[in-house]
C-alpha positions, -999 to +999 in steps of 0.1 A: -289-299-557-277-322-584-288-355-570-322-336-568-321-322-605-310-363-614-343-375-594-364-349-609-356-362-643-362-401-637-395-391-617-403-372-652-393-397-676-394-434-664-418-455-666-418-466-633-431-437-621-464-434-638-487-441-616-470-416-589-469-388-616-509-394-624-516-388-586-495-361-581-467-378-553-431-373-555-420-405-556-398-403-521-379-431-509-366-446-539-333-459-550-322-457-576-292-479-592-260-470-618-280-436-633-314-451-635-306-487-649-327-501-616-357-481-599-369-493-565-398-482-550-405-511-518-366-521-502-385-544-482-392-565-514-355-568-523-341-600-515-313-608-499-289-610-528-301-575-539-297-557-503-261-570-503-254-561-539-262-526-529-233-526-503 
C-alpha cells in the first residue's frame, strides 16, 4: 500500500504526467527512479546504458 500511496503522489504532482492526468489514465507501467528523480513511461526507449544502470 505504500508503494501505491508513493505512485499516487508522483502521478499527482509531476510533470510528466500531464497529459495522462488530462485524459483520465493511471499512468501504469512506469518506473520510477531514487523517489522520483527519473520517470519513465516507454522502457523500450532506454538505452542500453540505462537498462543496465537499473540492475
Amino acid at each position: 500500500m505504500g508503494s501505491l500511496k508513493r505512485f499516487l503522489v508522483y502521478r499527482d504532482t509531476a510533470p510528466e504526467y500531464e497529459e495522462i492526468r488530462g485524459k483520465e489514465r493511471v499512468g501504469i507501467p512506469v518506473l520510477v527512479i531514487n523517489n522520483g528523480e527519473k520517470i519513465i513511461f516507454d522502457i523500450e526507449n532506454l538505452s542500453a546504458e540505462e537498462l543496465e544502470s537499473l540492475k
